[in-house]
PAKEDREN-725804 format. One record per residue (C-alpha): residue in one letter; chain; z, x negated, y negated. Coordinates in steps of 0.1 Angstrom, whole numbers. Layout:
<rs>
<r><residu>A</residu><chaine>A</chaine><Z>Z</Z><X>X</X><Y>Y</Y></r>
...
</rs>
This chain:
<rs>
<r><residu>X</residu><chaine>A</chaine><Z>123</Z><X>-32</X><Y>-139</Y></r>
<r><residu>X</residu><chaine>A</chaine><Z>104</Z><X>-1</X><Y>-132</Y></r>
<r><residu>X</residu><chaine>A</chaine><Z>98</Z><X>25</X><Y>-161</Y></r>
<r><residu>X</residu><chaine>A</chaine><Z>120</Z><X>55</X><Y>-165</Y></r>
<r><residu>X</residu><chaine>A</chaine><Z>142</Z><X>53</X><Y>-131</Y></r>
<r><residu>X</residu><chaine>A</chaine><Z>148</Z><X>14</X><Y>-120</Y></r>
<r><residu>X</residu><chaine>A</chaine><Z>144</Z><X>5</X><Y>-84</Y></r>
<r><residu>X</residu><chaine>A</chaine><Z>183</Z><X>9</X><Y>-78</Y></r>
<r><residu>X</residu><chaine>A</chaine><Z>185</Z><X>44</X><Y>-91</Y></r>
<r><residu>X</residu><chaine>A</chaine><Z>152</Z><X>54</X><Y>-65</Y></r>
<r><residu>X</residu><chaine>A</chaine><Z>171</Z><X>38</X><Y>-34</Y></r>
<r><residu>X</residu><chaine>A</chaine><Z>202</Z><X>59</X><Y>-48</Y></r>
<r><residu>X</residu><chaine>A</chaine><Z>181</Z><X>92</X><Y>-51</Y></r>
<r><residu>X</residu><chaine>A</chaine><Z>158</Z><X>80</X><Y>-15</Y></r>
<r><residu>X</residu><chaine>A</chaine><Z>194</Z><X>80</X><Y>1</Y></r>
<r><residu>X</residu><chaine>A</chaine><Z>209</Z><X>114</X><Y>-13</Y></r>
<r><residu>X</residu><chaine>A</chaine><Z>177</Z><X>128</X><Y>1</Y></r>
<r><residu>X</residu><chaine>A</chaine><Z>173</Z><X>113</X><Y>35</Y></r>
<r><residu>X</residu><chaine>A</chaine><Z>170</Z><X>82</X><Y>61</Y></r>
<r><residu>X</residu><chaine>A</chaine><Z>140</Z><X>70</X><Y>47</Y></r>
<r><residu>X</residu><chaine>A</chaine><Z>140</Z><X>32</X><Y>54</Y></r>
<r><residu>X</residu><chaine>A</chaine><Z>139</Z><X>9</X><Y>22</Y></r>
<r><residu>X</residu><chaine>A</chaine><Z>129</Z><X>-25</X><Y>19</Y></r>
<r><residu>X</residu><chaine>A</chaine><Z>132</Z><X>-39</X><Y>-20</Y></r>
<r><residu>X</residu><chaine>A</chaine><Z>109</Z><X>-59</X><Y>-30</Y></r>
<r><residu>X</residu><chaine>A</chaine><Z>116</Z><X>-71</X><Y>-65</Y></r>
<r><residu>X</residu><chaine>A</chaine><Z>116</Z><X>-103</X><Y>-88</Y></r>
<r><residu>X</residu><chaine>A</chaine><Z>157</Z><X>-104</X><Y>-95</Y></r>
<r><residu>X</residu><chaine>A</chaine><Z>168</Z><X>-131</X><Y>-72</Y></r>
<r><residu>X</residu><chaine>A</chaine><Z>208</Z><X>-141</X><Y>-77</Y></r>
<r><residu>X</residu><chaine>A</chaine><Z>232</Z><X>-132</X><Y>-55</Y></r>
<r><residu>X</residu><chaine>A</chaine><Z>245</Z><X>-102</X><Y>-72</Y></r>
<r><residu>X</residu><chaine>A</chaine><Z>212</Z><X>-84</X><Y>-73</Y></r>
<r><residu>X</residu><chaine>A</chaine><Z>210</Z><X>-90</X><Y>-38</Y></r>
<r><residu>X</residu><chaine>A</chaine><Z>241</Z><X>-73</X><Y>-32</Y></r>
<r><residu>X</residu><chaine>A</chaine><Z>236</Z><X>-47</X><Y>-52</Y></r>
<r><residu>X</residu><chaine>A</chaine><Z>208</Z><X>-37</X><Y>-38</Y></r>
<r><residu>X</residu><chaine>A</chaine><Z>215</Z><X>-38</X><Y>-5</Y></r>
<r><residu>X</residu><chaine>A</chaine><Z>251</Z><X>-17</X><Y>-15</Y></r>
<r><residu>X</residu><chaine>A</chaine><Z>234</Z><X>11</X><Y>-31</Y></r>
<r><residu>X</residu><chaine>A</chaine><Z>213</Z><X>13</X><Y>4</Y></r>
<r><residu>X</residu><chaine>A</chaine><Z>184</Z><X>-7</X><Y>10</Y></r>
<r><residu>X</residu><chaine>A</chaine><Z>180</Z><X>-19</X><Y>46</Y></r>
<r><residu>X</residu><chaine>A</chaine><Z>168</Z><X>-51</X><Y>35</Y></r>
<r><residu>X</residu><chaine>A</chaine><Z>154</Z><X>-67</X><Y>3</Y></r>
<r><residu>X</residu><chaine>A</chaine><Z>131</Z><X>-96</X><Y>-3</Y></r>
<r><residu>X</residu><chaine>A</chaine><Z>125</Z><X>-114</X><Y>-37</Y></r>
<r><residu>X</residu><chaine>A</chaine><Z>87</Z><X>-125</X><Y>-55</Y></r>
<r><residu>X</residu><chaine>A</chaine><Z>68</Z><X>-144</X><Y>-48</Y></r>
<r><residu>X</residu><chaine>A</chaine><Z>72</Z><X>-139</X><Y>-11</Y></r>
<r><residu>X</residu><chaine>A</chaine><Z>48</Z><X>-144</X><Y>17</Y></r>
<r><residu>X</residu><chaine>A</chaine><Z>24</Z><X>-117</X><Y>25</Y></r>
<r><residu>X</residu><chaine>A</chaine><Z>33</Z><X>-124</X><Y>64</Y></r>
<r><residu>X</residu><chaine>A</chaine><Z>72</Z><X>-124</X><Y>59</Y></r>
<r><residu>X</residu><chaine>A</chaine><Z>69</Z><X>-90</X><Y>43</Y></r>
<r><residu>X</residu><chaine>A</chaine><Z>51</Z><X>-74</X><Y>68</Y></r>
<r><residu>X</residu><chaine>A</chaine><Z>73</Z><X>-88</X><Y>97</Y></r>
<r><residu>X</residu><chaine>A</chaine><Z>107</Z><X>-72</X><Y>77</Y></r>
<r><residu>X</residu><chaine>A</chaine><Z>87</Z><X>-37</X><Y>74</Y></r>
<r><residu>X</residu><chaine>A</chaine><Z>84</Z><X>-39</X><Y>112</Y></r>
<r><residu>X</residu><chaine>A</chaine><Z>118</Z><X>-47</X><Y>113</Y></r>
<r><residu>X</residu><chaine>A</chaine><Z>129</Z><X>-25</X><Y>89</Y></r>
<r><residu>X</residu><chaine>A</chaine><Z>111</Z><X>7</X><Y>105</Y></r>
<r><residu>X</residu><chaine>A</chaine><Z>116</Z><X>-4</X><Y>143</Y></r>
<r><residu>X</residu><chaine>A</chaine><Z>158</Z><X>-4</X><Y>136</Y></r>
<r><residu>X</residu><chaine>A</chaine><Z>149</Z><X>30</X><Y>116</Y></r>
<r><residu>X</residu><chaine>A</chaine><Z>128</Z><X>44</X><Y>145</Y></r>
<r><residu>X</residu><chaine>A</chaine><Z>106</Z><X>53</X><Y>120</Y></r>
<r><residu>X</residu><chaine>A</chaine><Z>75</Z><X>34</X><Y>123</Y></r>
<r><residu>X</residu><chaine>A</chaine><Z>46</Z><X>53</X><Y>105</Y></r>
<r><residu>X</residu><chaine>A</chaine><Z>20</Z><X>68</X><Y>121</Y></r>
<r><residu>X</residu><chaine>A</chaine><Z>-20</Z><X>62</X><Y>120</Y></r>
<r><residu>X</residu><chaine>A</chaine><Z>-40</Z><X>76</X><Y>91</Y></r>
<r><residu>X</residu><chaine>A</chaine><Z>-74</Z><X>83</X><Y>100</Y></r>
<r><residu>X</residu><chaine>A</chaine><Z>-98</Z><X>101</X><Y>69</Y></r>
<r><residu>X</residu><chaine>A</chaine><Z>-134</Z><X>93</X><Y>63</Y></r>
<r><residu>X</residu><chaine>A</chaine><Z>-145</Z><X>80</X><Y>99</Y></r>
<r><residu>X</residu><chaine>A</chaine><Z>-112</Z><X>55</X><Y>90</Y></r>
<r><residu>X</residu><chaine>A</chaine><Z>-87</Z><X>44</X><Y>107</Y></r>
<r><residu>X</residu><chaine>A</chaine><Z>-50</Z><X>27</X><Y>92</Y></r>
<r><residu>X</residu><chaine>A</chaine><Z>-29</Z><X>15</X><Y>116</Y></r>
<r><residu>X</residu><chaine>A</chaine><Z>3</Z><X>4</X><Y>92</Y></r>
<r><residu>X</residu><chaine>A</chaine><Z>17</Z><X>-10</X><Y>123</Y></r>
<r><residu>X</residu><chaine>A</chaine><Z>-5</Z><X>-29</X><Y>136</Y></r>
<r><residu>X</residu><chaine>A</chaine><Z>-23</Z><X>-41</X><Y>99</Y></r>
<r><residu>X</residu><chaine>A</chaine><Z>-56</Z><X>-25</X><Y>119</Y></r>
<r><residu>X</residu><chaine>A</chaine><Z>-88</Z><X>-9</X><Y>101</Y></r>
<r><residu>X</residu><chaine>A</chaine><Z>-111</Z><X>7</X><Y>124</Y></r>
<r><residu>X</residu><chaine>A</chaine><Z>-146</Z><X>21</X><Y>107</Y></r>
<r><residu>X</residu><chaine>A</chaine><Z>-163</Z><X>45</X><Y>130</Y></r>
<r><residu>X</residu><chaine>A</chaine><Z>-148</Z><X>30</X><Y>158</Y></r>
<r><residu>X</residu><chaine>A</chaine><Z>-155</Z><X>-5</X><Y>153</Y></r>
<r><residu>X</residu><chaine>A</chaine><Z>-129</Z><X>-31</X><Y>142</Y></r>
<r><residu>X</residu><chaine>A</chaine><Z>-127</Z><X>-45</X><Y>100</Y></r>
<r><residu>X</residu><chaine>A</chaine><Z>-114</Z><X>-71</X><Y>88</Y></r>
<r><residu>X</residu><chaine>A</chaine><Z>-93</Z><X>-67</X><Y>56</Y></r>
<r><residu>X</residu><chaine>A</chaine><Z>-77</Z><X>-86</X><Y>33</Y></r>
<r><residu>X</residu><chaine>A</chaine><Z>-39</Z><X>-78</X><Y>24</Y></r>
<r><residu>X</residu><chaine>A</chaine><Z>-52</Z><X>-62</X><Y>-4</Y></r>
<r><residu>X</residu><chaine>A</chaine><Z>-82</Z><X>-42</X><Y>11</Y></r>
<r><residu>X</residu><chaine>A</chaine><Z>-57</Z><X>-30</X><Y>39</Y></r>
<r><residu>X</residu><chaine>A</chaine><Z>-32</Z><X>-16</X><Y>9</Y></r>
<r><residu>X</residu><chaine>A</chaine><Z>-63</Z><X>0</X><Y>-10</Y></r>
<r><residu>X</residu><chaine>A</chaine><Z>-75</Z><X>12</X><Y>20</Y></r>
<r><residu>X</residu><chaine>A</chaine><Z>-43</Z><X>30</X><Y>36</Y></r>
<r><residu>X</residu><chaine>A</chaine><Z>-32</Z><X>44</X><Y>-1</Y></r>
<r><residu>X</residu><chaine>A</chaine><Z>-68</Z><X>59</X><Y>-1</Y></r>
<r><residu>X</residu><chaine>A</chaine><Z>-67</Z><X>76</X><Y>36</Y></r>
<r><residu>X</residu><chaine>A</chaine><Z>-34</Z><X>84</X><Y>33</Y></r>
<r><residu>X</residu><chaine>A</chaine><Z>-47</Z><X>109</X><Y>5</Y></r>
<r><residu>X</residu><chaine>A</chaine><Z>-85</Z><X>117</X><Y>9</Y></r>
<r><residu>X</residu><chaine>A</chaine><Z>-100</Z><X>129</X><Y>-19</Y></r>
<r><residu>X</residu><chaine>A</chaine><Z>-75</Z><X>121</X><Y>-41</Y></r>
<r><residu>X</residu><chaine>A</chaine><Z>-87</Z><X>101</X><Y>-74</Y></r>
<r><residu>X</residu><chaine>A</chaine><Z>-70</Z><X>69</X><Y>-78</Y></r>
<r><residu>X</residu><chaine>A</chaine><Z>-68</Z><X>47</X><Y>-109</Y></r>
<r><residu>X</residu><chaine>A</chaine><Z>-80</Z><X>13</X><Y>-109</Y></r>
<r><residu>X</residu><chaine>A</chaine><Z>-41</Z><X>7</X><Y>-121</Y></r>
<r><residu>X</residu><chaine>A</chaine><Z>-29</Z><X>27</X><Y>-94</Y></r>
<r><residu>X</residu><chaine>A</chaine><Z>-49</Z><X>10</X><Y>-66</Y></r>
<r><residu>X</residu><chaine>A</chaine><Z>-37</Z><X>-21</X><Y>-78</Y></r>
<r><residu>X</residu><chaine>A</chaine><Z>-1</Z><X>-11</X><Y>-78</Y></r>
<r><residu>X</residu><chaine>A</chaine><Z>-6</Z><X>-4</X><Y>-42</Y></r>
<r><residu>X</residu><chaine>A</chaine><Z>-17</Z><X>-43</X><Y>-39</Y></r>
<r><residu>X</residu><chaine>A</chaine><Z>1</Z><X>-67</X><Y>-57</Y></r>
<r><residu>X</residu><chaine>A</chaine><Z>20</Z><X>-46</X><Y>-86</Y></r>
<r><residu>X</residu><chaine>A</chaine><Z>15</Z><X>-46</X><Y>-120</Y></r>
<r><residu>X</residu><chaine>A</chaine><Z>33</Z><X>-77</X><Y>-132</Y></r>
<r><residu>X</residu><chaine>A</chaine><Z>8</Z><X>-103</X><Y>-113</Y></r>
<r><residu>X</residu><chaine>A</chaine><Z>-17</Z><X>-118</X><Y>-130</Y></r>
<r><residu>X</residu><chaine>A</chaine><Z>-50</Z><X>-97</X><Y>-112</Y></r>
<r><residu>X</residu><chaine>A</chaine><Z>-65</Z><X>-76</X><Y>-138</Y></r>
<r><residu>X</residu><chaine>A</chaine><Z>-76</Z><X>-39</X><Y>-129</Y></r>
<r><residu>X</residu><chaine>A</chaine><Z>-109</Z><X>-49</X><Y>-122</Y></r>
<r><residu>X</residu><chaine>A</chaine><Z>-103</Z><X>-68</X><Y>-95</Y></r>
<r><residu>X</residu><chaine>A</chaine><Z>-100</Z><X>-33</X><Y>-76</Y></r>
<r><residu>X</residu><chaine>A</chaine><Z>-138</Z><X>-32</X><Y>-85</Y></r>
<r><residu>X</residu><chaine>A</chaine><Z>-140</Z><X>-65</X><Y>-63</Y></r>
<r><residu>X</residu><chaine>A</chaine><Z>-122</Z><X>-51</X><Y>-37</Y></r>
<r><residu>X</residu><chaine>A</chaine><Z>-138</Z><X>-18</X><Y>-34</Y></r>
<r><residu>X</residu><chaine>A</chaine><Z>-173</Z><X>-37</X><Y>-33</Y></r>
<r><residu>X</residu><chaine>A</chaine><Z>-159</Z><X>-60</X><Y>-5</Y></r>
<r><residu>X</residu><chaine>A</chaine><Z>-146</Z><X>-26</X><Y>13</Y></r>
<r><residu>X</residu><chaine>A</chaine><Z>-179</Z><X>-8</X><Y>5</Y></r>
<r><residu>X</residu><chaine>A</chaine><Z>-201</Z><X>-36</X><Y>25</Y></r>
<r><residu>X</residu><chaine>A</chaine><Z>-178</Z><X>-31</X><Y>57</Y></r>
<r><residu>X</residu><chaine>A</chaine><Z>-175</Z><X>3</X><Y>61</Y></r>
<r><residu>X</residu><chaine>A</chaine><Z>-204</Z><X>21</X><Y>40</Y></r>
<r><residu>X</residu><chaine>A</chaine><Z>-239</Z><X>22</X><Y>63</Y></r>
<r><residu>X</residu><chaine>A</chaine><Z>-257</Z><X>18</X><Y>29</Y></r>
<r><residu>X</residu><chaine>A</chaine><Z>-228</Z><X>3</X><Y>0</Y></r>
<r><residu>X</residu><chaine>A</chaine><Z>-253</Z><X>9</X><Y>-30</Y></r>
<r><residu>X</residu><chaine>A</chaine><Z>-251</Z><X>44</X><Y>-24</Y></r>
<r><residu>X</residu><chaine>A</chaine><Z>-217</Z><X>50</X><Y>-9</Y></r>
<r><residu>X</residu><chaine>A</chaine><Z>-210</Z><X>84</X><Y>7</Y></r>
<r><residu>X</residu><chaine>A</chaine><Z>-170</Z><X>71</X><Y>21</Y></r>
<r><residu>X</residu><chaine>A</chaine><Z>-154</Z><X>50</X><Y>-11</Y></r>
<r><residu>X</residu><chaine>A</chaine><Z>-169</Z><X>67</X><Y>-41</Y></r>
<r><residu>X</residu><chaine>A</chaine><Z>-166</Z><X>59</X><Y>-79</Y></r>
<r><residu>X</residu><chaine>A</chaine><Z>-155</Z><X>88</X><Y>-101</Y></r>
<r><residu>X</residu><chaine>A</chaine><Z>-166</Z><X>73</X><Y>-133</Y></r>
<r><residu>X</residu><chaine>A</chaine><Z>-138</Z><X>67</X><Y>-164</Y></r>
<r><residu>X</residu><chaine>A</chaine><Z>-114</Z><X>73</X><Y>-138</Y></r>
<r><residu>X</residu><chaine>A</chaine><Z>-112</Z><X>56</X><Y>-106</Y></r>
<r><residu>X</residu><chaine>A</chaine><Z>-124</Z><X>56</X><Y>-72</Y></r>
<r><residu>X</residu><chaine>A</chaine><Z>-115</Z><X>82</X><Y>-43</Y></r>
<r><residu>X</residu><chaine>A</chaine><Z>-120</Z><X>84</X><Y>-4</Y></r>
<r><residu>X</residu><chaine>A</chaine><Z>-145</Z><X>109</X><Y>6</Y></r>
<r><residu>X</residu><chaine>A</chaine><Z>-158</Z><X>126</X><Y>45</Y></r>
<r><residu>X</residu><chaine>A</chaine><Z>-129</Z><X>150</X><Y>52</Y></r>
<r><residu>X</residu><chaine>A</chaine><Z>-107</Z><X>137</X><Y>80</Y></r>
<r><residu>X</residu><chaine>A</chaine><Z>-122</Z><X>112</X><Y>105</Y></r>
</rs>
């Protein structure tokens, strides 16, 4: 259901490349999907709506039989600990939300790179939930209040306006 290339034909092209672990996460449900997907070479695959909990404990599961568990991405004073689900701020521990942690470790993961409201909500929930765009503008207040000294004038999670928001500070 993706546009151009469907998820299928980007497990078929991961695999031609290399052993990168793939979980599917998609809306088709019946048996047959299932199988297909798993045939063309995902390690596992998971259907919507699923929990947020589940999902995380099949990526560790996924990456841990792949010996490929991702590494921390610090940028900004940040720290992303995928593996852990573990934001540290200059040292000190923040709590996230699910979706702060996905903005968050999209962001440091490329510093300086602009994102999209649209893209940093693809790296939440997806486009084909009901959260509009602008509920990135919710969570980049929340994120701005635990991890800016001063979040009306932001010097870490800045706006680029008409466009989007990026991660600023070099590498922390």
């Amino acid at each position: 259901m993706l546009p151009v290339v469907d998820g299928l034909g980007v497990c078929r092209a991961l695999r031609r490349a290399d052993d990168t672990p793939v979980l599917m996460l998609t809306a088709r449900s019946t048996e047959d999907d299932v199988l297909l997907g798993l045939d063309v070479g995902a390690d596992d695959y998971m259907t919507k709506p699923c929990s947020p909990r589940e999902l995380m404990a099949r990526i560790r599961t996924v990456l841990r039989r792949s010996g490929g568990a991702p590494g921390v991405v610090r940028a900004a004073g940040l720290r992303v600990d995928p593996v852990q689900h573990e934001v540290r701020c200059e040292g000190e521990e923040v709590e996230c939300t699910p979706a702060e942690f996905a903005i968050l470790l999209a962001m440091a993961a490329e510093p300086e790179r602009v994102f999209s409201r649209r893209q940093l909500l693809e790296c939440t929930r997806g486009i084909d939930r009901s959260s509009t765009e602008r509920a990135v503008d919710v969570h980049i207040m929340n994120l701005r209040r635990k991890t800016e000294t001063d979040p009306r004038r932001p010097v870490r999670l800045l706006t680029v306006f008409g466009v989007g928001y990026k991660l600023s500070g070099g590498r922390g």
